[in-house]
Backbone as CSV, one residue per row, in Angstrom:
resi,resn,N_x,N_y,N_z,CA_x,CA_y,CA_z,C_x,C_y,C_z
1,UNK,-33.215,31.441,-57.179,-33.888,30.364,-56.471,-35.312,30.735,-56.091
2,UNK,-35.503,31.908,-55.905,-36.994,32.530,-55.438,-38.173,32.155,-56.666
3,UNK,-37.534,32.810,-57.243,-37.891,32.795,-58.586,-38.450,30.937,-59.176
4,UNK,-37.585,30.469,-58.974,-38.104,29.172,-59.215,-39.131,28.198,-58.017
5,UNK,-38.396,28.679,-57.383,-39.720,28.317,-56.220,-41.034,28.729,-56.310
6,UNK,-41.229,29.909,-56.505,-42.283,30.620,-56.615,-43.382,29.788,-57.761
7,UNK,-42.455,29.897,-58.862,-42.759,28.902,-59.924,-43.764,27.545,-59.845
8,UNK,-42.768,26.988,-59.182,-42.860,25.658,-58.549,-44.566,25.394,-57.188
9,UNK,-44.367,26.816,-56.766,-45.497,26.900,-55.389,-46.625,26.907,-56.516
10,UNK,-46.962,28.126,-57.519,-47.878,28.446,-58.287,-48.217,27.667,-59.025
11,UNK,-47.460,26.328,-59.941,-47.388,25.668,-60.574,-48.707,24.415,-59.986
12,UNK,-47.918,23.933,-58.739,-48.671,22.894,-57.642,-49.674,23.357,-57.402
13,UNK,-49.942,24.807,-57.100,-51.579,24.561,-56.470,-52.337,24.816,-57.691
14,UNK,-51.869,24.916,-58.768,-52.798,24.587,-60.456,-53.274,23.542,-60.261
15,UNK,-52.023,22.563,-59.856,-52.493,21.012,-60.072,-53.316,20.468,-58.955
16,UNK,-53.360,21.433,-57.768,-54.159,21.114,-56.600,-52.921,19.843,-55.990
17,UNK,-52.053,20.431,-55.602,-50.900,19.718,-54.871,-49.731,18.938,-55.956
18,UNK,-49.241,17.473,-55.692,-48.160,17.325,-56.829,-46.645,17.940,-56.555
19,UNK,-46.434,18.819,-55.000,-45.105,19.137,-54.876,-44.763,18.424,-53.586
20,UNK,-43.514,18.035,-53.626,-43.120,17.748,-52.285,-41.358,18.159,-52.187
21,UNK,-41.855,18.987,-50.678,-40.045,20.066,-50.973,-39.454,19.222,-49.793
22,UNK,-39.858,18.217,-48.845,-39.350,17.499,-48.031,-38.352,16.852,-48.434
23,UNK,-37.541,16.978,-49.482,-36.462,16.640,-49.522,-35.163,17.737,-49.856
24,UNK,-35.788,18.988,-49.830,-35.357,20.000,-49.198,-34.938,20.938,-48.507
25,UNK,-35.585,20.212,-46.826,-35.792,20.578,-45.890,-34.228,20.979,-44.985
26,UNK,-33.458,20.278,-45.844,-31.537,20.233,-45.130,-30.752,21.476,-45.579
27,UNK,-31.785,22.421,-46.436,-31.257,23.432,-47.363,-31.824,24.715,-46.258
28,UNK,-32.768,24.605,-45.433,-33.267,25.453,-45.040,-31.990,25.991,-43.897
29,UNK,-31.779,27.433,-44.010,-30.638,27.239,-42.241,-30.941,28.107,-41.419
30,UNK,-32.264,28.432,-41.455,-32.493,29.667,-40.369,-33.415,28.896,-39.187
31,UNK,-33.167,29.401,-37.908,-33.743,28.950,-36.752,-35.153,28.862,-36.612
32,UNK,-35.454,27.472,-36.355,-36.752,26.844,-36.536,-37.502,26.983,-35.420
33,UNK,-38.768,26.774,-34.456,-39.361,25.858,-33.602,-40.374,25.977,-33.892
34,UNK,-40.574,24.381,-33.624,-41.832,24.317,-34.245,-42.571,23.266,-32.811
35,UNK,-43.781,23.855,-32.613,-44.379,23.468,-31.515,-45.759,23.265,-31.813
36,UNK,-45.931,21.471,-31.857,-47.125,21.026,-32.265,-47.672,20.000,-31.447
37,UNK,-49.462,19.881,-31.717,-50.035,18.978,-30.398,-50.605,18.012,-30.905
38,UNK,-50.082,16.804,-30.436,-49.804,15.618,-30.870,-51.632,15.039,-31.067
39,UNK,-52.352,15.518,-30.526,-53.921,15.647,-30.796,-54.450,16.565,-32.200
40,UNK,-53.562,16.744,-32.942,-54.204,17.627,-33.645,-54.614,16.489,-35.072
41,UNK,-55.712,16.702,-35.319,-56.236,16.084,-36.401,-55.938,16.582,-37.747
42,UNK,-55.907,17.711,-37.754,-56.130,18.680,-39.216,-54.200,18.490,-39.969
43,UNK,-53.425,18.746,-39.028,-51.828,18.459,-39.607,-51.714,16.879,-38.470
44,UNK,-51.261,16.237,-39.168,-50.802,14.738,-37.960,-48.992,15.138,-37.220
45,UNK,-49.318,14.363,-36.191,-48.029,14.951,-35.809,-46.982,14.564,-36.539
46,UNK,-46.473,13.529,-37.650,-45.575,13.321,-38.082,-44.786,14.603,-38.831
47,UNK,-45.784,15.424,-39.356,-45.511,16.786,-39.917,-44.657,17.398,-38.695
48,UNK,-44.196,17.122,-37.935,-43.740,18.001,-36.714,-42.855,17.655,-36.690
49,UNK,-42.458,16.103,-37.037,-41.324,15.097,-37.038,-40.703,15.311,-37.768
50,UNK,-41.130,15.531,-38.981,-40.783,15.871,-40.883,-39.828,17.247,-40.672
51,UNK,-40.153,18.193,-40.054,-39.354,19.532,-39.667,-38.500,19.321,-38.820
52,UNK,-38.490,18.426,-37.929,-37.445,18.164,-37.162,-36.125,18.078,-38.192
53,UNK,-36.083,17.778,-39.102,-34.386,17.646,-40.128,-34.084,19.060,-40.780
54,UNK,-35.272,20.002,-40.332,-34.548,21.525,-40.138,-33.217,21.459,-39.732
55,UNK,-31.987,21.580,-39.834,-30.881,21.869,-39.655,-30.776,22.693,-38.272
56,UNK,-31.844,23.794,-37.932,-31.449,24.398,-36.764,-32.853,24.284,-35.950
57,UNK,-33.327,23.359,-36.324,-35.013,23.590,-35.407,-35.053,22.868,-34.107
58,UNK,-36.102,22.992,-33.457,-36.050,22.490,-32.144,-37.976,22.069,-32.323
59,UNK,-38.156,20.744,-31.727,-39.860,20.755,-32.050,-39.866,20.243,-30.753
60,UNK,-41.283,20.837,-30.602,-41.487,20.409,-28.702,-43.862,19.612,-29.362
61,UNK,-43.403,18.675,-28.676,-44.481,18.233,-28.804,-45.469,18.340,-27.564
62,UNK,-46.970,18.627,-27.607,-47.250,18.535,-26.522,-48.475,17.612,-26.728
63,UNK,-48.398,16.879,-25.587,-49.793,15.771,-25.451,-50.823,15.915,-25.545
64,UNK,-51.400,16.487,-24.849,-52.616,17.396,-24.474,-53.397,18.149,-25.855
65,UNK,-52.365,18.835,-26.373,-52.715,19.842,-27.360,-53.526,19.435,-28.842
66,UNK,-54.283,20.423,-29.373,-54.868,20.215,-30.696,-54.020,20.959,-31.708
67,UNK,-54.730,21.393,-32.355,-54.303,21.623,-34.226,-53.123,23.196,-33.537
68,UNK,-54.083,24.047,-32.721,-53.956,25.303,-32.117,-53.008,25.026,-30.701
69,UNK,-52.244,24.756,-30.344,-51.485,24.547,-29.370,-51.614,25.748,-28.223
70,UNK,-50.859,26.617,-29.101,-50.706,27.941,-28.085,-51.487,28.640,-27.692
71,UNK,-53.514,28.561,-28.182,-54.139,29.140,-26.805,-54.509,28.335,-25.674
72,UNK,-54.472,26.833,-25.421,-54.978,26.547,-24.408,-53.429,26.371,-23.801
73,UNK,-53.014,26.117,-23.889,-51.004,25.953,-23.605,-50.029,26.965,-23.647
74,UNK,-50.668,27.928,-23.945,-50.444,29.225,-24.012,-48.707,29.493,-22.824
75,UNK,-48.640,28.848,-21.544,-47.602,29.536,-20.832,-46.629,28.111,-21.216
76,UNK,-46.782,26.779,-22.166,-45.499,25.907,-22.252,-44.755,26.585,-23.361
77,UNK,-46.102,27.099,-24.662,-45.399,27.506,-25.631,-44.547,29.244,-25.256
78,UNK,-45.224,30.058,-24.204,-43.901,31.304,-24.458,-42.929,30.707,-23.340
79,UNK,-42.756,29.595,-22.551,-41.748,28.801,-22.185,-40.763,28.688,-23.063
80,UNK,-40.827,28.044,-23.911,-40.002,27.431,-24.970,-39.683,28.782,-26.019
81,UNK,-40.813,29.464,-25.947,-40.626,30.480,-27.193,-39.424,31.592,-27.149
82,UNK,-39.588,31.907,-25.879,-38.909,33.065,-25.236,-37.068,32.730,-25.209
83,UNK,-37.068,31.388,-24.507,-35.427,31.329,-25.002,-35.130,31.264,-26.289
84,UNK,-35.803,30.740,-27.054,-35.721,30.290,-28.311,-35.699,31.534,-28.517
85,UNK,-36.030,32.784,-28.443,-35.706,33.600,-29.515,-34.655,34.695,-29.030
86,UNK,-34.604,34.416,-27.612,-33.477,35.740,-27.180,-32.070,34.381,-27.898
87,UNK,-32.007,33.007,-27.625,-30.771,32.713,-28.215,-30.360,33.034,-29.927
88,UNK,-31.377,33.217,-30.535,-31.922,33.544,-32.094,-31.158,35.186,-32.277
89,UNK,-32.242,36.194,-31.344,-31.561,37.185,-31.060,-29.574,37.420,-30.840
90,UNK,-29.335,36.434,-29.930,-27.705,36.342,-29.508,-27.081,35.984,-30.727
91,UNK,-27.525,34.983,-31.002,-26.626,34.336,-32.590,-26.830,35.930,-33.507
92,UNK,-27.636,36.652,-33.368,-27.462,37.443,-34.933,-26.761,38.744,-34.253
93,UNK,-26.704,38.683,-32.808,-26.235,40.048,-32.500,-26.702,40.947,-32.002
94,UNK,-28.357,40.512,-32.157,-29.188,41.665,-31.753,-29.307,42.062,-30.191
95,UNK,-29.452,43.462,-29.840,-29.914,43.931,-28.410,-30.990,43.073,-27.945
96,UNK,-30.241,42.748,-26.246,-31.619,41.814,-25.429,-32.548,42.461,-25.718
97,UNK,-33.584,42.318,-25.702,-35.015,42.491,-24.767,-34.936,43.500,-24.250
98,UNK,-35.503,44.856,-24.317,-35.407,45.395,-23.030,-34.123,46.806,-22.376
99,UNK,-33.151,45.952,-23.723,-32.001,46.762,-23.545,-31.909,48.210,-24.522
100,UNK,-31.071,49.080,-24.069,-31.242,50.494,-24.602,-30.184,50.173,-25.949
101,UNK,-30.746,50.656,-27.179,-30.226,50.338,-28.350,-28.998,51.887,-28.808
């Protein structure tokens, strides 16, 4: 599958775009978040929406925010970030944070 993907990535930017894997997106199963600012010009927020059918993602939108979310927002996103990854951590097993391995 790498292999053809790869293919497929190298192929598209020959053509200068021409791929669309969004109907792929239900195949993906590893833990998502995706945290985008609904001000951002350069990606529109629907792209934020579009990842939402990640199978395990979580998207936190913020109002305020541009293209770059997390330096001016900097303490909503390690809000959100931080559980998000010690529960990420729990699901695979791994030692908290902090803890002696």
């Amino acid at each position: 599958r790498t292999r053809e993907f790869g293919k497929g990535v190298v192929g598209a930017l020959r053509r200068r775009g021409g791929f669309d894997l969004r109907p792929r997106l239900t195949e993906i199963r590893q833990p998502a978040l995706v945290i985008h600012g609904m001000r951002d010009h350069a990606v529109p927020p629907r792209a934020a929406r579009t990842l939402s059918r990640l199978p395990a993602s979580r998207v936190m939108l913020l109002d305020s925010a541009g293209h770059v979310p997390f330096v001016p927002h900097a303490k909503a996103c390690l809000d959100a970030l931080e559980p998000f990854l010690a529960e990420v951590d729990a699901q695979a097993g791994a030692p908290a944070a902090g803890s002696a391995v």
